[in-house]
N, C-alpha and C positions, 0 to 999 in steps of 0.2 A: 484945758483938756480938749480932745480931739472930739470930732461927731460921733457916739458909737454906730457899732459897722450894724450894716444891715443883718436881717437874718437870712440864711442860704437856705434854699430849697432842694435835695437831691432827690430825684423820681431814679428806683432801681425796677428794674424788672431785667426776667430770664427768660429764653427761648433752648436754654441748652440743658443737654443730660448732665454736665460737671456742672458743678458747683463752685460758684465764682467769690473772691470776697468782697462782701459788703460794708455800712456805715459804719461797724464794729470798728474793721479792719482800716479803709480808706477813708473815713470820714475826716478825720485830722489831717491826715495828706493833703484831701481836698481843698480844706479851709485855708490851709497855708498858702497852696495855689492859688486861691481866692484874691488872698491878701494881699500877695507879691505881685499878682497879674492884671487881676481884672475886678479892683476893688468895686467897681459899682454893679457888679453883676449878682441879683439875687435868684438863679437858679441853674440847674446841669441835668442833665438828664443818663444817664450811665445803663445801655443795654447789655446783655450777654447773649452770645446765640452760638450755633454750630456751625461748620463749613459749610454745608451747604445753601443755610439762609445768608450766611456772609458774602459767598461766591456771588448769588442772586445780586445782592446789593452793589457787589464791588463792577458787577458787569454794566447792570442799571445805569448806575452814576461814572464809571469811568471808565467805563466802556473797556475792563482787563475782566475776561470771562478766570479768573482763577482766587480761588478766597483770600485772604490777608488777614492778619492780624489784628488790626486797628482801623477805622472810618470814624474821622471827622466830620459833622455838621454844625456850620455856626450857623445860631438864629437870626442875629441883625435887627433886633425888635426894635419899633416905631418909639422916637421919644417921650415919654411919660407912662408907654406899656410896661408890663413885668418885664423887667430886663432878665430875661432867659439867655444864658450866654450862650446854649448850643447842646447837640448830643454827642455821645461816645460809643458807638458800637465795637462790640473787644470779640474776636472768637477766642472762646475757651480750650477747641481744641489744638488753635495755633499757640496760644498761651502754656499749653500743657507740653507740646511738642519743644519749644523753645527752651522752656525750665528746667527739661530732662538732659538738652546739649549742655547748657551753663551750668548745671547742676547747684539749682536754686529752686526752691519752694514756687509754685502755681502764681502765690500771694507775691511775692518778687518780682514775676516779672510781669504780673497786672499793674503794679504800681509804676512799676517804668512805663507802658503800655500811658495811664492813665495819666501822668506828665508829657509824653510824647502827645498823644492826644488832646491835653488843655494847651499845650503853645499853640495846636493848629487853629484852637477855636478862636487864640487872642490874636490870630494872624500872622504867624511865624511858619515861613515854607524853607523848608531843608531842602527843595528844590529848586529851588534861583537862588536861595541866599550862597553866602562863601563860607558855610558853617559854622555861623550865628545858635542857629537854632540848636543844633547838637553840643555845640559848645554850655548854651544856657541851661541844657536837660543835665548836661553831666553834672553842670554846679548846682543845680535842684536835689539832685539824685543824692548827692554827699551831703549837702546841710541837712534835706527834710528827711532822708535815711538814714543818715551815717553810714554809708557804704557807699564801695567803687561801683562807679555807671556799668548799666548793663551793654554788651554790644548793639548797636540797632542794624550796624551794616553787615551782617551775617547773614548768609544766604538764607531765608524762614521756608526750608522746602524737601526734597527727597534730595539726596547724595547723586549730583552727577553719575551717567550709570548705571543709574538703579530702575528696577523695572516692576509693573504690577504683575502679580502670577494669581490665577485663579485656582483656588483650590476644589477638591472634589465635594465638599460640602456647600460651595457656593460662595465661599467667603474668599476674601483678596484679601494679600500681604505682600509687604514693597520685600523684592530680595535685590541683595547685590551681590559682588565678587562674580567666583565661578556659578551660582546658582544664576545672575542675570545673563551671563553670555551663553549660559546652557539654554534658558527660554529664549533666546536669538537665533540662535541654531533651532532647536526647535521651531520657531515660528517661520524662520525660513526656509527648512524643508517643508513645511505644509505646504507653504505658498508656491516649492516648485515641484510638488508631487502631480498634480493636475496635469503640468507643460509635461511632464515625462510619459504620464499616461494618452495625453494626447501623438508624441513622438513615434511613440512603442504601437499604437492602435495603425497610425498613416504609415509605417511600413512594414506594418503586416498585409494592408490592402498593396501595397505596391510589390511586396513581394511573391502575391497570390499568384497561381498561374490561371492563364486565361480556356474556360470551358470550353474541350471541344466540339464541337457539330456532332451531333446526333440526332437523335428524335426530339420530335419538336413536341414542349410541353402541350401538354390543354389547355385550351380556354377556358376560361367559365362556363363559356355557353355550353362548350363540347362536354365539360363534366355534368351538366343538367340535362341535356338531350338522350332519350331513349334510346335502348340499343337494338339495333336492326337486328332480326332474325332471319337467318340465311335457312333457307329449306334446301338437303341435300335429293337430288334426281336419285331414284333406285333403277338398278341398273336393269335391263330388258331382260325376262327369263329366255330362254334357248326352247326350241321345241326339239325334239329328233327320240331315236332310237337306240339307246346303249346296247351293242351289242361286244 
């Protein structure tokens, strides 16, 4: 008989408003990956969080300022430390979005999520490899699922086109079709309503006519300055004799 296998340590914790599946749900997935992968590995660490602490992350480490689905971290522990095999950051709400296009359960496409993610931890890059790696997830996907792979290369994002609209309560919603080229138009008459009011004001000066000469305003001073009182002469009475 063989060595029995070690025992696996899974650390979960959330950072998200949904609600992600847990040991219940992933734990046997896990263990199988364990098995097939990375037999000497006794620990995994599996985070949940929301786009925007994803985003953070995704910027931090790979310098793409936009959130992602999934982030790999392999540990690389020193020989005879606990061999931690690495972590799994998953966003929930990229996991949510994606299940709704496939039309698959949340739980579906974490567990794809959470096989794409244990290849990176064992060292498998879908990006130099000649698709090794995608190859390997798909035959994962069908044994330890009994179901067809989920797509990975599918665009994880808004619909070419599509635009954010702000609503009057303050909240944002992606629109497309004719609602996003109506907020295009809209957005670019704003932006040339200024140039028109600037146009419309410089030939109104240019088509002003020029004041002619007449009396010359007052100064300041002259408005301040007292006004002169002129005394009128009365005129010489007459002496004589009406007769």
């Amino acid at each position: 008989m063989g060595a029995a296998q070690k025992p696996f340590k899974i650390d979960w914790s959330s950072r998200s408003k949904l609600r992600g599946p847990g040991e219940r749900s992933l734990g046997d997935l896990i263990l199988k990956l364990r098995d097939r992968l990375a037999p000497k590995a006794e620990g995994i660490s599996i985070s949940y969080l929301d786009d925007r602490a994803m985003r953070k992350l995704n910027r931090e480490h790979r310098d793409i300022n936009q959130t992602t689905d999934i982030l790999s971290f392999p540990a690389n522990p020193e020989k005879g430390a606990f061999q931690h095999l690495g972590d799994l950051v998953i966003s929930l709400p990229m996991a949510e979005k994606m299940a709704k296009k496939l039309g698959v359960s949340r739980r579906r496409e974490v567990e794809t999520l959470v096989i794409h993610g244990f290849l990176h931890l064992c060292g498998h890059d879908h990006e130099t490899d000649n698709g090794e790696m995608l190859a390997l997830q798909s035959e994962l996907e069908r044994e330890f699922l009994e179901a067809e792979p989920l797509p990975m290369a599918m665009k994880r994002g808004r619909k070419p086109g599509s635009k954010v609209k702000k609503l009057k309560d303050g909240t944002r919603v992606v629109v497309t079709g004719r609602a996003a080229h109506a907020l295009v138009r809209k957005e670019a008459a704003k932006k040339a309503k200024p140039a028109r009011k600037t146009e419309k004001a410089a030939r109104k000066v240019a088509e002003k006519p020029k004041r002619s000469p007449g009396r010359p305003r007052k100064t300041p001073e002259a408005a301040v300055a007292p006004k002169r009182t002129v005394r009128r002469k009365r005129p010489a009475l007459r002496s004589g004799v009406l007769g």
